[in-house]
ChimeraX commands (.cxc) that place a marker at each C-alpha (Angstrom):
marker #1 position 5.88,10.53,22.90 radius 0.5
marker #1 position 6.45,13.99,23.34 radius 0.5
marker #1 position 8.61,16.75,21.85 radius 0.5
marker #1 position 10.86,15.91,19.03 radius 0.5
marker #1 position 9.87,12.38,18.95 radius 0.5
marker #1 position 6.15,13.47,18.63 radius 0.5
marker #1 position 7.58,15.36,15.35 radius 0.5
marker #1 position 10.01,12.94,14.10 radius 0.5
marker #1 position 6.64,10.25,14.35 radius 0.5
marker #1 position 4.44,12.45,12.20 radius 0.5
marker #1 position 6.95,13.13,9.88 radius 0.5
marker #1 position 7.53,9.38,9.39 radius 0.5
marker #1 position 4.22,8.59,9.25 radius 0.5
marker #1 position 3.28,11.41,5.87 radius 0.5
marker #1 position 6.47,9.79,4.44 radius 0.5
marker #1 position 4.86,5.91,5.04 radius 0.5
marker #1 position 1.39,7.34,3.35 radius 0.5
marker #1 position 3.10,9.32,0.73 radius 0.5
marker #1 position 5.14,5.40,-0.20 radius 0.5
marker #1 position 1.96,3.18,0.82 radius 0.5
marker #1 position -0.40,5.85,-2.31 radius 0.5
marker #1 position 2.06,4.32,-4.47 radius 0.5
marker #1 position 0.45,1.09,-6.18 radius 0.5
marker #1 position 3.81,0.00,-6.62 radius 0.5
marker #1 position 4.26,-0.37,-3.14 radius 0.5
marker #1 position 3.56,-3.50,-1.53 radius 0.5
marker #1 position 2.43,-2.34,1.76 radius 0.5
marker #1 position 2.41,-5.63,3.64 radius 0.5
marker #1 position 5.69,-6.66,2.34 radius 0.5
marker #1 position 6.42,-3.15,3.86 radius 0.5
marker #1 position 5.05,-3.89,7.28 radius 0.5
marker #1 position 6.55,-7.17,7.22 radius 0.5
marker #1 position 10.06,-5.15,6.57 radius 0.5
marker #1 position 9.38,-2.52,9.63 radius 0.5
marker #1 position 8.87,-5.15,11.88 radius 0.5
marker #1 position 12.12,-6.97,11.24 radius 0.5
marker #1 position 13.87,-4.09,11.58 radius 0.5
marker #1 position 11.72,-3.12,15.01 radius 0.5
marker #1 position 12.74,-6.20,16.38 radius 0.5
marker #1 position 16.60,-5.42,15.12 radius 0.5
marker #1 position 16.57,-2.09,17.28 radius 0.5
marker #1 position 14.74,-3.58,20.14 radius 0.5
marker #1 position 17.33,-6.06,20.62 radius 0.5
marker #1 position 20.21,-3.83,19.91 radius 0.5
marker #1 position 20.09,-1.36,22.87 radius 0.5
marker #1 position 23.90,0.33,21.82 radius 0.5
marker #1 position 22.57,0.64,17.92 radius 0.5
marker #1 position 19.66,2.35,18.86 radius 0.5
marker #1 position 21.11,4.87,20.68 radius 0.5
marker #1 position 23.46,5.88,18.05 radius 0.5
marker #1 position 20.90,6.37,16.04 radius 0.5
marker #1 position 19.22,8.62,17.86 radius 0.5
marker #1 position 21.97,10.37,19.26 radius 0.5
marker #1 position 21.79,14.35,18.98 radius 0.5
marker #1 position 25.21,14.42,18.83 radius 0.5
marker #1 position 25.91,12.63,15.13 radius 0.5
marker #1 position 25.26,14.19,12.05 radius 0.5
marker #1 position 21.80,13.22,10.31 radius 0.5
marker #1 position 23.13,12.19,7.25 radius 0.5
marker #1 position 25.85,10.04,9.14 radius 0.5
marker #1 position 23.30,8.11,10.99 radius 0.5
marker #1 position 21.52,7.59,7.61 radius 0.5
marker #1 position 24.44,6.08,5.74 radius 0.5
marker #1 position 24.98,3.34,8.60 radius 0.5
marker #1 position 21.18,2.89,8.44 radius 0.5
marker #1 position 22.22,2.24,4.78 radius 0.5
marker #1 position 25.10,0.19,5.57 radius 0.5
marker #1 position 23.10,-2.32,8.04 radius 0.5
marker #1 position 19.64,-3.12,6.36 radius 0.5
marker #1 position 20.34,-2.09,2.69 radius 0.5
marker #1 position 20.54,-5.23,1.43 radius 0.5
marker #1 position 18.18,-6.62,3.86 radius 0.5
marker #1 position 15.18,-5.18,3.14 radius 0.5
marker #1 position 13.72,-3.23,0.07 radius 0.5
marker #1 position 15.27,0.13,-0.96 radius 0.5
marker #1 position 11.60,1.78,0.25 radius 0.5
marker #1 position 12.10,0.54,3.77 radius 0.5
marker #1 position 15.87,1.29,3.83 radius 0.5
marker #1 position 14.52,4.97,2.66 radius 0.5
marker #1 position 12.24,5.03,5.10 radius 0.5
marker #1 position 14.30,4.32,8.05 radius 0.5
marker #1 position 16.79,6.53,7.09 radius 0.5
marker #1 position 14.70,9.55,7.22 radius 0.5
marker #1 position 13.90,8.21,10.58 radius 0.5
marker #1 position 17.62,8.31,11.73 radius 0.5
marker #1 position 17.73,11.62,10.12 radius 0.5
marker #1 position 15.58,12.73,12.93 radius 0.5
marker #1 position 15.87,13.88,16.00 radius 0.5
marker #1 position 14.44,11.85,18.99 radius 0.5
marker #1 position 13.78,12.77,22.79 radius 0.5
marker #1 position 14.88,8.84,23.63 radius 0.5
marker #1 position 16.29,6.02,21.75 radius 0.5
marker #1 position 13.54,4.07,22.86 radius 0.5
marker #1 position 11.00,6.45,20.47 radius 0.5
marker #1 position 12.57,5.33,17.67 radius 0.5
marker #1 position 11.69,1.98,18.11 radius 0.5
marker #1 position 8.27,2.23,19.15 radius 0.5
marker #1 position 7.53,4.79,16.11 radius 0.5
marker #1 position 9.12,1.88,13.56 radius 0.5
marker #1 position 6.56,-0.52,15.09 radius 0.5
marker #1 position 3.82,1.91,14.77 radius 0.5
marker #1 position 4.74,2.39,11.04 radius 0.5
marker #1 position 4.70,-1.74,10.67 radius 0.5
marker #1 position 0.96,-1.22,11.91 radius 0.5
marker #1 position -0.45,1.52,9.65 radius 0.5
marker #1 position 1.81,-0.54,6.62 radius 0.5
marker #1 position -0.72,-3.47,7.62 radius 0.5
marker #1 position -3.84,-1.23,8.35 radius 0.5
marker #1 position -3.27,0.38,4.67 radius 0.5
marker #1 position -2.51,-3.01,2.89 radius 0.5
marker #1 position -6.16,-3.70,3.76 radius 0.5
marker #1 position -7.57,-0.90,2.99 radius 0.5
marker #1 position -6.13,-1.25,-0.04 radius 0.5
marker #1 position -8.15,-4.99,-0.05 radius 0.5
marker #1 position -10.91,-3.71,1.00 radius 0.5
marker #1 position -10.74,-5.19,4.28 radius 0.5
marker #1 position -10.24,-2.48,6.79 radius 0.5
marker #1 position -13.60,-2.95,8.78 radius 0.5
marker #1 position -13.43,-6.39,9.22 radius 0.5
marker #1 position -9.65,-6.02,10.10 radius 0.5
marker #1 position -11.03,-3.73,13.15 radius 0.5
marker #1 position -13.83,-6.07,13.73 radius 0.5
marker #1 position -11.51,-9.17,14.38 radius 0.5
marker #1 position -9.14,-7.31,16.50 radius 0.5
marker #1 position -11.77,-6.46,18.73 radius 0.5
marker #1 position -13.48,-9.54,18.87 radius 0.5
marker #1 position -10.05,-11.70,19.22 radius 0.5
marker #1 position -9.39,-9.33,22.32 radius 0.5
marker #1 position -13.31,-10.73,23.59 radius 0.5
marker #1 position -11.77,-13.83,23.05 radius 0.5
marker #1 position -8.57,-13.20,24.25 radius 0.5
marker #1 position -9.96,-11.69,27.56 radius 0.5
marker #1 position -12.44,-14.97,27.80 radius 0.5
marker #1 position -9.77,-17.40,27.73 radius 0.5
marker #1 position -7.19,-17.84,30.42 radius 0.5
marker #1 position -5.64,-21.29,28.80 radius 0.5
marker #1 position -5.11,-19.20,25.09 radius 0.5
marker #1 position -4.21,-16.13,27.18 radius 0.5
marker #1 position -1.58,-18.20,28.76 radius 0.5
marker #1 position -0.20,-20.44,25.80 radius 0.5
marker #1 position -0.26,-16.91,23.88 radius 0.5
marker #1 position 2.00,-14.75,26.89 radius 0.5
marker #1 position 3.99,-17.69,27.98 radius 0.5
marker #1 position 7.53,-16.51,28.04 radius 0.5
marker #1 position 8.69,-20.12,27.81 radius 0.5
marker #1 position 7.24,-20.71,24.47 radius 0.5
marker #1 position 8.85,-19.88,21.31 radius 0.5
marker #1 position 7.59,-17.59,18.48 radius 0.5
marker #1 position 7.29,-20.71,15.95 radius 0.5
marker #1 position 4.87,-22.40,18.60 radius 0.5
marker #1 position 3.08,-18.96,19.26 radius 0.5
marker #1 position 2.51,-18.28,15.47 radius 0.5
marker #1 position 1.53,-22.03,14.48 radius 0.5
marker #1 position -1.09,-21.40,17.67 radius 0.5
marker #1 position -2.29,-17.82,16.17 radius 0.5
marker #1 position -1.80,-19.79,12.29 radius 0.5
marker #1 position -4.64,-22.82,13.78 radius 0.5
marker #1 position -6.79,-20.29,15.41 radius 0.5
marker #1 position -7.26,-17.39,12.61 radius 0.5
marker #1 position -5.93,-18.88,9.41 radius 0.5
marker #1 position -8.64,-18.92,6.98 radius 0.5
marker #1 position -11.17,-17.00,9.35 radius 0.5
marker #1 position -10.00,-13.76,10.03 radius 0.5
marker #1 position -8.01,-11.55,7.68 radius 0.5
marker #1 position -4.25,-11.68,6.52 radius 0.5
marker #1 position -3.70,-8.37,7.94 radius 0.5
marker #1 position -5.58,-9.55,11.42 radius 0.5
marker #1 position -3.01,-12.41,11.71 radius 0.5
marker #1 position -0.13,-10.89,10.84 radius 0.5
marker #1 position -1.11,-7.70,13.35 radius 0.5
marker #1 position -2.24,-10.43,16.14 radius 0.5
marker #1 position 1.09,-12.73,15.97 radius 0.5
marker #1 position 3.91,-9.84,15.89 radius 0.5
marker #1 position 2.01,-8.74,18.80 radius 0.5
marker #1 position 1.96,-12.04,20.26 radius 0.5
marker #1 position 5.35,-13.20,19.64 radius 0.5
marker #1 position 7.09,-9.51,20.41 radius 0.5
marker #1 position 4.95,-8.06,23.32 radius 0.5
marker #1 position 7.94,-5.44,23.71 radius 0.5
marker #1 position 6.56,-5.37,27.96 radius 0.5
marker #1 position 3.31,-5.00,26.84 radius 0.5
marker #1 position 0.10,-7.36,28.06 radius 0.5
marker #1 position -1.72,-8.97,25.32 radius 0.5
marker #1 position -4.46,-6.89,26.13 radius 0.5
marker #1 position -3.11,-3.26,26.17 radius 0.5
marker #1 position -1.61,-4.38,22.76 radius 0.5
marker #1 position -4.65,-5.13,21.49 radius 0.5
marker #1 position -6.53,-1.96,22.70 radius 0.5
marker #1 position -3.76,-0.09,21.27 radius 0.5
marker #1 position -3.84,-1.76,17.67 radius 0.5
marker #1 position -7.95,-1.22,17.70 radius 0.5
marker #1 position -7.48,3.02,18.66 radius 0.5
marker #1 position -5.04,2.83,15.63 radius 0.5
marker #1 position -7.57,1.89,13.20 radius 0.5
marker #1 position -9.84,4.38,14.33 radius 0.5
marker #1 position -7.80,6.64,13.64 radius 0.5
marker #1 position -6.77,6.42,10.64 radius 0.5
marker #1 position -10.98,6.26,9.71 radius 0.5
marker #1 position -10.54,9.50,11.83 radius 0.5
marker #1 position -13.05,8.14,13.99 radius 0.5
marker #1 position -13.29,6.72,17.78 radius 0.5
marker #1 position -14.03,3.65,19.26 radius 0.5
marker #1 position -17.28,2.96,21.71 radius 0.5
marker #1 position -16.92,-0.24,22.86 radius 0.5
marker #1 position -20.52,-1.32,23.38 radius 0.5
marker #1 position -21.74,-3.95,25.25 radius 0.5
marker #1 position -25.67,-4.81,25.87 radius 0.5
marker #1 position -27.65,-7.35,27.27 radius 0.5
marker #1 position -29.35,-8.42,23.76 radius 0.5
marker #1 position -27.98,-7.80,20.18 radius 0.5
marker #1 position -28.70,-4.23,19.24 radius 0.5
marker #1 position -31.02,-3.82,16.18 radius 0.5
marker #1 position -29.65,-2.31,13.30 radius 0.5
marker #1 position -31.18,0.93,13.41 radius 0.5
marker #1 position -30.13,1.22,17.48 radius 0.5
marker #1 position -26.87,0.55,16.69 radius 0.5
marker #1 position -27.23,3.52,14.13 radius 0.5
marker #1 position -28.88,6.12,16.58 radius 0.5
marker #1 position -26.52,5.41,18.97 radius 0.5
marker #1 position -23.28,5.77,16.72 radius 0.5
marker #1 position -25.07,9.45,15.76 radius 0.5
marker #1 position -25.48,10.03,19.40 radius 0.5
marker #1 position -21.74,9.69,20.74 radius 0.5
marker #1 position -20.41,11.14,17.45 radius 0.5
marker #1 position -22.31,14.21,18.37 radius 0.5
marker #1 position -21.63,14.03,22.23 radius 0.5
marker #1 position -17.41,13.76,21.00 radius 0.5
marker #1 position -17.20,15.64,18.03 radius 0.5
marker #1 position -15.97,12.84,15.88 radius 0.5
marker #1 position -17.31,9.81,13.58 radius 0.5
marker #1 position -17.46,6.72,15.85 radius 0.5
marker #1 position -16.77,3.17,15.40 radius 0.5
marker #1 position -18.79,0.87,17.42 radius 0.5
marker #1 position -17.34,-2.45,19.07 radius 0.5
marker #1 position -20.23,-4.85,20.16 radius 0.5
marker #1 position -20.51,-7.29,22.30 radius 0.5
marker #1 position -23.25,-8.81,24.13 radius 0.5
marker #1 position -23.43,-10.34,27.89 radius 0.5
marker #1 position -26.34,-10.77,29.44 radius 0.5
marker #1 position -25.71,-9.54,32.59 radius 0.5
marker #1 position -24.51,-5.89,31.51 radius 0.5
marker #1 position -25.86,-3.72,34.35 radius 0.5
marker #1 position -28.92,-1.43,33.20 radius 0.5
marker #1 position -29.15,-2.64,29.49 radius 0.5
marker #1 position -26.14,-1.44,28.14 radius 0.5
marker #1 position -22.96,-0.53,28.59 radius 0.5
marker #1 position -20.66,1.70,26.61 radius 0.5
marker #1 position -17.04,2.96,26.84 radius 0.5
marker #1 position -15.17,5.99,25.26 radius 0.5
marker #1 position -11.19,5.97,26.23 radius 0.5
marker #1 position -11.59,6.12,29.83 radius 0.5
marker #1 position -15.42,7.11,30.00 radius 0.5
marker #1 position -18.01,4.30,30.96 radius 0.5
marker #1 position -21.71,5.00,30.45 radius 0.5
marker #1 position -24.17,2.45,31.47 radius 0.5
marker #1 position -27.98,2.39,31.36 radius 0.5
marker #1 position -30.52,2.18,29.03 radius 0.5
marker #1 position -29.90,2.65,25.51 radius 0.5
marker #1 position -33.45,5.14,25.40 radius 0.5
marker #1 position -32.35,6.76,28.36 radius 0.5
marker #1 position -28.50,7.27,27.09 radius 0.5
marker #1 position -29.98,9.05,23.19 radius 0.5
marker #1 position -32.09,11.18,25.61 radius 0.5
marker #1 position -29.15,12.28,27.47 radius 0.5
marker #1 position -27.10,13.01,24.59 radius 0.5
marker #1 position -29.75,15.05,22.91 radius 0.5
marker #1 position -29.97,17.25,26.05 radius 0.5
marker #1 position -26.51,17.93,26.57 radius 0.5
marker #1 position -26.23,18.46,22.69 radius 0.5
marker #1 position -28.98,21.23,23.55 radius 0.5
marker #1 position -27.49,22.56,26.47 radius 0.5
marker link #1:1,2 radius 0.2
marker link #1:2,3 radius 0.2
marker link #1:3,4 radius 0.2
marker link #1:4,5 radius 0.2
marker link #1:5,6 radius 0.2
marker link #1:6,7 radius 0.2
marker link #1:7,8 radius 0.2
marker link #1:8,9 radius 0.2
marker link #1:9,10 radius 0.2
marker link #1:10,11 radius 0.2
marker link #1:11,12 radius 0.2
marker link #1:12,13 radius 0.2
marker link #1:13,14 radius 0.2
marker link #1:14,15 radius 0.2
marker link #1:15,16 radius 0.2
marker link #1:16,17 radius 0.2
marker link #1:17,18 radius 0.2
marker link #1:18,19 radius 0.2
marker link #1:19,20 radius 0.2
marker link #1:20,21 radius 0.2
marker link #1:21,22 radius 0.2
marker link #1:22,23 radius 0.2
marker link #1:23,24 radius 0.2
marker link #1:24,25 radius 0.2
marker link #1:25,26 radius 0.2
marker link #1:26,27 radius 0.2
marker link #1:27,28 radius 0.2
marker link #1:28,29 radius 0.2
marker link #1:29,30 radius 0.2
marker link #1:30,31 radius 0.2
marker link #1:31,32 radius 0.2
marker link #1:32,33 radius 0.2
marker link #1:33,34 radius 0.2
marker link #1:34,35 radius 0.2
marker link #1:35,36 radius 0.2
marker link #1:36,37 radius 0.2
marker link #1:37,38 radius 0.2
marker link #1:38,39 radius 0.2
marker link #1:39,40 radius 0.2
marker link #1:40,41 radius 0.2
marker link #1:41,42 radius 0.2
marker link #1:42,43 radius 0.2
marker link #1:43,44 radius 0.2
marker link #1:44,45 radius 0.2
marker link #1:45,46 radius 0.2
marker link #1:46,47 radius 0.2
marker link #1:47,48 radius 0.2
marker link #1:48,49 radius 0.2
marker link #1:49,50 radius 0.2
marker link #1:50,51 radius 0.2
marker link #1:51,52 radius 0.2
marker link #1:52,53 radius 0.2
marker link #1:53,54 radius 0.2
marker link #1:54,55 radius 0.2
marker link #1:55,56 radius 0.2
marker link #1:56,57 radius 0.2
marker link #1:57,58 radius 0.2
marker link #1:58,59 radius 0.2
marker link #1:59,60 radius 0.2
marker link #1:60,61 radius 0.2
marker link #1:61,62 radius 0.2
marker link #1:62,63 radius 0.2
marker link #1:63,64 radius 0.2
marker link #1:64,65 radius 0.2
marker link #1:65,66 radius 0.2
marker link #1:66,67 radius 0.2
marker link #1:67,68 radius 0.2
marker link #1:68,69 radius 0.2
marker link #1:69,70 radius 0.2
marker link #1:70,71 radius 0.2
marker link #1:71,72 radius 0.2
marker link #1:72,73 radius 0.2
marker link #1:73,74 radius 0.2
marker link #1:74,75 radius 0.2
marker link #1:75,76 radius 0.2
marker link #1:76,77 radius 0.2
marker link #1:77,78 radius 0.2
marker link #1:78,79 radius 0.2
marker link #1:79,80 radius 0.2
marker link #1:80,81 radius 0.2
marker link #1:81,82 radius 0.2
marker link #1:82,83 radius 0.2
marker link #1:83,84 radius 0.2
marker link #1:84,85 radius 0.2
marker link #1:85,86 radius 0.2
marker link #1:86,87 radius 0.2
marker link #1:87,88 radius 0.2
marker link #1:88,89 radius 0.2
marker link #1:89,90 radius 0.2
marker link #1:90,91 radius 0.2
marker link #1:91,92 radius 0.2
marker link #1:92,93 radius 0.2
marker link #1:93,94 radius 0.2
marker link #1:94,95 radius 0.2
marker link #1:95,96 radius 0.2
marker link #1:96,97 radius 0.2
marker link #1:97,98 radius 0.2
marker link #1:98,99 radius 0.2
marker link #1:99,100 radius 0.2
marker link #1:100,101 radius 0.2
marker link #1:101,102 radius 0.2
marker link #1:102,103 radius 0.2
marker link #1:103,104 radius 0.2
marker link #1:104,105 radius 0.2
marker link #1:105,106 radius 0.2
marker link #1:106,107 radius 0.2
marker link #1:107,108 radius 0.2
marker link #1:108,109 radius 0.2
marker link #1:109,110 radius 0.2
marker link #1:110,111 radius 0.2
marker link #1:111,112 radius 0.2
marker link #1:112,113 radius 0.2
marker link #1:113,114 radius 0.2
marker link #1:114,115 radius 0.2
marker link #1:115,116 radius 0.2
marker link #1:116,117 radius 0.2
marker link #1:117,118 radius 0.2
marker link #1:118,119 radius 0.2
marker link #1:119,120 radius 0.2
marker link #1:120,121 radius 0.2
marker link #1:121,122 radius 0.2
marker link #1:122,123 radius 0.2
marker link #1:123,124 radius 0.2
marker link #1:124,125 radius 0.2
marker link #1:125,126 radius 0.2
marker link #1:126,127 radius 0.2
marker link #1:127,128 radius 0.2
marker link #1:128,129 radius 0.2
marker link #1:129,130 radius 0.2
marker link #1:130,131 radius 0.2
marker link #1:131,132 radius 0.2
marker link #1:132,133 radius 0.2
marker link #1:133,134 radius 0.2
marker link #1:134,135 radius 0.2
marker link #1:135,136 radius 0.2
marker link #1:136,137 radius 0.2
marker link #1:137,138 radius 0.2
marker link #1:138,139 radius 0.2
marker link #1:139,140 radius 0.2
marker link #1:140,141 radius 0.2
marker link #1:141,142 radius 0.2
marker link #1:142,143 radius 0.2
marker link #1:143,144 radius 0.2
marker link #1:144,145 radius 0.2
marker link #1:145,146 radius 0.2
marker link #1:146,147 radius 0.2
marker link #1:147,148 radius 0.2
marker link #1:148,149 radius 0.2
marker link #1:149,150 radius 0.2
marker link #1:150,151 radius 0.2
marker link #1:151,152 radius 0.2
marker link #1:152,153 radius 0.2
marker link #1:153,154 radius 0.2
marker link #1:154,155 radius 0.2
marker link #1:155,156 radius 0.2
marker link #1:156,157 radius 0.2
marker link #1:157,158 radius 0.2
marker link #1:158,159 radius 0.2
marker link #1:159,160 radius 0.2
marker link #1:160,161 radius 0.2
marker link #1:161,162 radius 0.2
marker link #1:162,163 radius 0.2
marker link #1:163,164 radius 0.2
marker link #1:164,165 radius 0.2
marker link #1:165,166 radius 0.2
marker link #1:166,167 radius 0.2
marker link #1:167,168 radius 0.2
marker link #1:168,169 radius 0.2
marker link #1:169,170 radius 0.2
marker link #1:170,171 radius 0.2
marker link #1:171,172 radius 0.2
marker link #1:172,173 radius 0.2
marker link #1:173,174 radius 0.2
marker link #1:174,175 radius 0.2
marker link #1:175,176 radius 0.2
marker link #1:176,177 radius 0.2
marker link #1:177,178 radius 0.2
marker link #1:178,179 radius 0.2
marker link #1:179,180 radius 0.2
marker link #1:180,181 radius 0.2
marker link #1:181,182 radius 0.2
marker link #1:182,183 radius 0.2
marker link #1:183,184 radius 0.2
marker link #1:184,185 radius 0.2
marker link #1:185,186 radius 0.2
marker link #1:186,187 radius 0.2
marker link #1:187,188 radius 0.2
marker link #1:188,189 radius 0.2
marker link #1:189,190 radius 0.2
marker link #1:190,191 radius 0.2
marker link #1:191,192 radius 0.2
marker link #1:192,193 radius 0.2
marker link #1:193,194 radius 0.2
marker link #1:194,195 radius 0.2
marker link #1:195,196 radius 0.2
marker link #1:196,197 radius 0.2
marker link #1:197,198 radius 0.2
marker link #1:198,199 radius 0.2
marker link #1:199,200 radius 0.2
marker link #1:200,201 radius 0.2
marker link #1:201,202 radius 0.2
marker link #1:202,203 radius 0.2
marker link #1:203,204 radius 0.2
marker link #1:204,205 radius 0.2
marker link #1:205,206 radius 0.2
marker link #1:206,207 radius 0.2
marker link #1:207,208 radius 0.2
marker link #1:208,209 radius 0.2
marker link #1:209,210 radius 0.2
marker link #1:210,211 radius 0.2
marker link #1:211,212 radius 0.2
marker link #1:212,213 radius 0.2
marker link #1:213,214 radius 0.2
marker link #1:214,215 radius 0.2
marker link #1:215,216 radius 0.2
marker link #1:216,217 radius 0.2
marker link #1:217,218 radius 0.2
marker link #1:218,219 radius 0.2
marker link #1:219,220 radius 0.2
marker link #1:220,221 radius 0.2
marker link #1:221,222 radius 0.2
marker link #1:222,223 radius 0.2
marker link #1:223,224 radius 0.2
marker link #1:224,225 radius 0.2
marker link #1:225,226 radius 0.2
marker link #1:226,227 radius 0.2
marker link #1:227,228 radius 0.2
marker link #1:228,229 radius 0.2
marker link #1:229,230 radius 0.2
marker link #1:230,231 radius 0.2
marker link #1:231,232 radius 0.2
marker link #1:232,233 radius 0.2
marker link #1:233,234 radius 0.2
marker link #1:234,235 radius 0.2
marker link #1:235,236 radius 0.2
marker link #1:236,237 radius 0.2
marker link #1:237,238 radius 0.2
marker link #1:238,239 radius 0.2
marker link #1:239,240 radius 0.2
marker link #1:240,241 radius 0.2
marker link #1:241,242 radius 0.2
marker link #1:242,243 radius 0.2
marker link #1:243,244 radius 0.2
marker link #1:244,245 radius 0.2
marker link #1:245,246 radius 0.2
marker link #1:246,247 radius 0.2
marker link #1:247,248 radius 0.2
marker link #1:248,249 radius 0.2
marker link #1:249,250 radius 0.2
marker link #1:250,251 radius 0.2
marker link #1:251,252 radius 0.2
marker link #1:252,253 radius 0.2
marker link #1:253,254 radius 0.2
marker link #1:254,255 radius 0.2
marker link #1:255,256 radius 0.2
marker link #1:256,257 radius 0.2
marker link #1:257,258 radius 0.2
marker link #1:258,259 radius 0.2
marker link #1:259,260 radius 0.2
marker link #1:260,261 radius 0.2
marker link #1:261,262 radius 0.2
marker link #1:262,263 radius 0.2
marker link #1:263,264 radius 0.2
marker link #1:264,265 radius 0.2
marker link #1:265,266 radius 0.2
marker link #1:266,267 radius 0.2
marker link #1:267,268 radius 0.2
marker link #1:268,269 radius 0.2
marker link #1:269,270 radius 0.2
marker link #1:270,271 radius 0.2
view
């Protein structure tokens, strides 16, 4: 996003954490609300660009905001999505993809609010290892031909009971409403979310044996120096990683020895 639509989203979003503070406020009930309506908008191509449209009064687009969901969903989302209309967006299509962000963070801060954020971003990564491992789930989970009942009873079998409520509820709305999207890239996207609301990174991090606790720690310290910001470490292990280990930040790859990669940061941190 760019523009007004890069506005309009950070608005939204210190109106979602000003709501979610409230303990009154279920947050996954919430999420659970965004998402319907992100799916209403994403079907409704002529709705969503009324609601966006430059051209209407805020407070008009509002009340028919009012009119449509009002009863539909709780007066908090209703609110919500109002201010949203309120707005103004550089495309309809923002609109939509800012409501489905918001559905996110709702589920991100419901477990914080459990206590359950890091193992939240743990299973996301680790059900994208999985993901990425398994062409038959891969295909049973992007298969246009298969409905979103089948889809979530699939997702319901697989994580129900291991991972997190938030992890399954994140995992199957993007399984069963990709919006063009690869399993994948949806995946990635949810992870980079989490970090940032820890204010943090992600280094994925794969190595040829299990890193020990305390390399695991030195090399956090390390890349949170080299970037400037606390990181959050994704591990995996394969033992055929190419020098030792492997680690990627956004678009940069690193590989070689973990010794060798600490002595590199601390020189270019002295340099």
């Amino acid at each position: 996003m760019n523009g007004a639509s890069r506005e309009a989203l950070a608005a939204a979003r210190e109106r979602l954490d000003a709501l979610t503070d409230s303990t009154s406020v279920d947050a996954a009930k919430l999420a659970e609300e965004l998402a319907a309506v992100t799916a209403l908008l994403d079907r409704e191509a002529g709705l969503r660009r009324v609601l966006t449209d430059p051209a209407q009064p805020g407070e008009a687009k509002a009340q028919l905001v009012q009119r449509l969901i009002g009863g539909q969903v709780s007066g908090t989302a209703a609110d919500l999505v109002s201010g949203m209309a309120r707005s103004r967006w550089s495309q309809p299509r923002d609109l939509v993809d800012a409501l489905e962000e918001l559905a996110n963070i709702a589920d991100l801060t419901a477990a914080e609010k459990t206590g359950t954020f890091d193992d939240v971003e743990d299973e996301l990564f680790r059900f994208g290892r999985i993901v990425s491992s398994s062409t038959e789930l891969r295909a049973a989970l992007t298969d246009r031909a298969a409905g979103t009942s089948a889809k979530t009873e699939l997702l319901h079998r697989l994580l129900g009971g291991r991972a997190k409520p938030a992890t399954e509820r994140l995992v199957t709305r993007l399984a069963t409403a990709p919006r063009g999207r690869s399993l994948e890239t949806g995946l990635e996207s949810l992870s980079k979310l989490a970090a940032e609301r820890r204010n943090r990174m992600v280094a994925v991090v794969t190595s040829a044996v299990p890193l020990s606790d305390g390399q695991r720690d030195r090399l956090g310290a390390a890349l949170a120096k080299l970037y400037g910001r606390r990181m959050h470490l994704n591990l995996d292990v394969d033992p055929e990683v190419v020098g030792g280990i492997r680690v990627q930040v956004g678009d940069e790859v690193i590989n070689g020895s973990l010794a060798d990669r600490l002595d590199e940061a601390a020189r270019r941190m002295a340099s």
